[in-house]
GUVEX-57019 format. One line per field, with one value per residue (C-alpha): x, y, z; residue number from 1. Coordinates in steps of 0.25 Angstrom, whole numbers. Each point is the difference from the previous one (the first is absolute). Layout:
BEGIN
X	[X ...]
Y	[Y ...]
Z	[Z ...]
nr	[NUM ...]
END
This chain:
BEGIN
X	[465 -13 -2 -13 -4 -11 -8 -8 -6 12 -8 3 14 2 -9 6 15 -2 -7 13 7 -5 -1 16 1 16 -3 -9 -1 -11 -5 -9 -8 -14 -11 -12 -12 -12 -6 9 3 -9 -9 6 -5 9 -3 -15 5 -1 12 5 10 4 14 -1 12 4 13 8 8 8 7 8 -1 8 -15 -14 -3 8 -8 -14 4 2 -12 -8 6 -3 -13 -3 6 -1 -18 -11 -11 -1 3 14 7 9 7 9 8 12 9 11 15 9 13 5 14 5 6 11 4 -2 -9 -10 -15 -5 14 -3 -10]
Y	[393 7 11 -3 13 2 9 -5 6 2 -8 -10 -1 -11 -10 3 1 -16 -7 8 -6 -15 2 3 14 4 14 12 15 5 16 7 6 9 -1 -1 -10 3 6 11 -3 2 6 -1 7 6 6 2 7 -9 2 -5 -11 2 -6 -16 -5 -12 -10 -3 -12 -5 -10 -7 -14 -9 -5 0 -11 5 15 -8 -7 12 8 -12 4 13 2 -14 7 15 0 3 1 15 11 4 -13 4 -4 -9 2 -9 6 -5 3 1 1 0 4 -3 11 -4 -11 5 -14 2 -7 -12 0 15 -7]
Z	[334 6 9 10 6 8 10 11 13 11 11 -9 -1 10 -5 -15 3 7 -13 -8 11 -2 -16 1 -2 6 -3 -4 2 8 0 6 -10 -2 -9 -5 -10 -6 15 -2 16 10 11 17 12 10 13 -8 -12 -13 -9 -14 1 -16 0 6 8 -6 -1 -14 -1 -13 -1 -12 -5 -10 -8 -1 10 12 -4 -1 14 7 -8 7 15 -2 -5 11 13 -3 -7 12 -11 3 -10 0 3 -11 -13 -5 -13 -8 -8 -11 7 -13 10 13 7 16 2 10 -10 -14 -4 -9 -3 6 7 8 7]
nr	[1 2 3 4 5 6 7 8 9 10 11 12 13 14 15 16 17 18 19 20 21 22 23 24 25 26 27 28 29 30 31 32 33 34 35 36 37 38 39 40 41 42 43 44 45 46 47 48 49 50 51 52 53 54 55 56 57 58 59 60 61 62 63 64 65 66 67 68 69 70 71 72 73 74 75 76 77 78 79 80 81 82 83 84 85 86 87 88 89 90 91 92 93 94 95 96 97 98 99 100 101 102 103 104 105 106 107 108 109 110 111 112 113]
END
């Protein structure tokens, strides 16, 4: 099993939750989360004033998968729906899931999910 767990730009959202859709994603977790990159935030100006914006709003979806090609097919839908070729666009990281249990049911693995 794999966990996929990225974090893109909120505005987003939409267009990455319908190619997860179509690449046959049932469910994820979504939160709102803040951060930052290498630009350590940035620069705004409100009502004239220029202010630090140091910690990013950003959205973090995870979702677990049985193998590595369903995690490299929703990799692809994420980075393909989610990149505007600006600095910022986010991250995408896959990581080994040694177990798994539902909790309503007590199943475990590949059968948890």
């Amino acid at each position: 099993m794999k966990l996929v767990t990225a974090v893109i730009k909120p505005h987003k959202w939409e267009d990455a939750r319908a190619a997860l859709e179509a690449a046959g994603v049932t469910g994820m977790t979504v939160s709102e989360v803040s951060g930052y990159g290498r630009q350590k935030g940035h620069k705004e100006v409100y009502r004239g004033a220029e202010y630090d914006v140091t910690l990013v709003p950003k959205l973090r979806l995870e979702i677990v998968v049985a193998d590595d090609a369903e995690a490299d097919a929703l990799v692809a839908a994420i980075v393909g729906s989610a990149a505007t070729g600006q600095i910022g666009d986010g991250k995408v990281w896959v990581t080994p899931v040694e177990s798994a249990v539902r909790v309503r049911t007590g199943e475990r693995d590949e059968g948890a999910l």
